[in-house]
C-alpha positions in Angstrom: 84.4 235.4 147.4 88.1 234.8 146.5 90.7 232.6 145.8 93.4 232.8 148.1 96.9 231.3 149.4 96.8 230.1 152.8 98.6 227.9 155.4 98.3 226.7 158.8 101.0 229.2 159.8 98.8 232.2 158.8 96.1 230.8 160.2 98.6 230.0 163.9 99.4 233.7 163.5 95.8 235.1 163.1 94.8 233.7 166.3 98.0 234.2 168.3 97.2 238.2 167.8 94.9 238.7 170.4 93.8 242.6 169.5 93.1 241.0 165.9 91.4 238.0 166.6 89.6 239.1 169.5 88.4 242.1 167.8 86.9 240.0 165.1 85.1 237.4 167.5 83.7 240.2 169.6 82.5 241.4 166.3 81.0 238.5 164.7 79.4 237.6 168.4 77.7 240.5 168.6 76.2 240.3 165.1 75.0 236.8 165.8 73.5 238.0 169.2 70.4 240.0 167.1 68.9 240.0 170.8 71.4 241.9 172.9 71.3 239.6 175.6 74.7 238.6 175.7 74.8 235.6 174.6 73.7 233.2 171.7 70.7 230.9 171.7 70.5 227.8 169.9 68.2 229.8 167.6 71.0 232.2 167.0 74.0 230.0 166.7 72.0 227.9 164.1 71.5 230.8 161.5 75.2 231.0 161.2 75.6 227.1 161.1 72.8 227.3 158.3 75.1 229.8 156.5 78.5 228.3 156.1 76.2 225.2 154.0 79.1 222.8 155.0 76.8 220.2 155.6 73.8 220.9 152.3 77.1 221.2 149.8 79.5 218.3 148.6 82.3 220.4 146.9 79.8 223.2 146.3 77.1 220.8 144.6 74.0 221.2 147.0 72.9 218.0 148.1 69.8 216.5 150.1 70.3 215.5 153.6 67.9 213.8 156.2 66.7 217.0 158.1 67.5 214.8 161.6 70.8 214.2 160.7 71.4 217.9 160.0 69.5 219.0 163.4 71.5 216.1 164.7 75.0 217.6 163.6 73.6 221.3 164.0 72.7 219.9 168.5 76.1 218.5 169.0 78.0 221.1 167.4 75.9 223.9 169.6 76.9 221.5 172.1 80.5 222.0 171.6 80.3 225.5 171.6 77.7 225.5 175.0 80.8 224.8 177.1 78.7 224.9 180.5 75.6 223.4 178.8 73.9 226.0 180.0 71.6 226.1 176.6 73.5 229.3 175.8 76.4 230.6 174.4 78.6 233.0 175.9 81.7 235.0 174.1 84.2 233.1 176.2 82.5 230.0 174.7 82.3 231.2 171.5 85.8 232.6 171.3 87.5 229.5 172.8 85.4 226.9 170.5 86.1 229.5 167.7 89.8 229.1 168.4 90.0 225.5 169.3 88.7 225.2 165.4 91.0 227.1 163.8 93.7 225.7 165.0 92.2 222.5 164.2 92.2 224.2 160.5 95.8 225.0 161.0 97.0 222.0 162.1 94.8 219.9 159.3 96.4 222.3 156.3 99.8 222.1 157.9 102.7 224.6 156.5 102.4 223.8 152.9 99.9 226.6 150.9 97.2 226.2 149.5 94.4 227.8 146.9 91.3 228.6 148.9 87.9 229.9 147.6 87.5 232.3 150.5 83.8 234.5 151.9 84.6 237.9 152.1 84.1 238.1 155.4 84.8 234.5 157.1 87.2 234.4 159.9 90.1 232.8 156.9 89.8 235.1 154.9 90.5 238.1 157.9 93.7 236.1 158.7 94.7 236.2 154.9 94.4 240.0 154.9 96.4 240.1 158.3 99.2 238.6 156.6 99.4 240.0 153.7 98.6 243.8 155.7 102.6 242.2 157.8 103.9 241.6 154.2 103.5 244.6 152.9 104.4 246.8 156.0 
């Protein structure tokens, strides 16, 4: 993990840089898919869910939730990404849902920077290395 600077515009940028962005989603699918099938199963999906802790932390405290409100949350938000509700997920899905949230990010941090504990390999932190990799070209 790290601390850094970020703002909606770096985050805008990331995702607007299709080799980049598309490169990474292609990579992180394909991780997520441990069975080679192409897509991602609920199963799948939910490991990386599980991971980010979004829901089990309050400002990085770890806190008890109902487990059927957190399958709840964990259904519609495979939901969201299941774009044909088809009960899998394809890349197109995953890349468009993937999008649609970051720019959701972008548009919720605005233009105005801000200090960010970042995972090493999270999809913010690859847009922070992207812009600081144009800074220093």
């Amino acid at each position: 993990m790290s601390v850094e600077l970020l703002d909606g515009a770096t985050i805008v940028s990331f995702v607007e840089d299709e080799a980049a962005f598309n490169g990474l989603i292609y990579d992180r699918f394909s991780n997520l898919d441990t069975n080679h099938d192409g897509f991602l199963s609920y199963s799948e999906i939910l490991k990386e869910f599980q991971s980010l802790r979004v829901f089990e932390t309050h400002f990085g405290i770890d806190v008890k939730r109902d487990p059927d409100e957190l399958a709840h949350v964990y259904d519609s938000l495979f939901e969201k990404f299941d774009h044909d509700a088809n009960g899998a997920v394809d890349l197109e899905e995953f890349k468009m849902e993937t999008k649609r949230m970051m720019l959701a990010m972008a548009n919720g941090l605005g233009f105005l920077p801000v200090q960010m504990l970042l995972e090493e390999d999270s999809f913010l932190k690859k847009a922070v290395e992207r812009e600081a990799m144009k800074i220093n070209a």
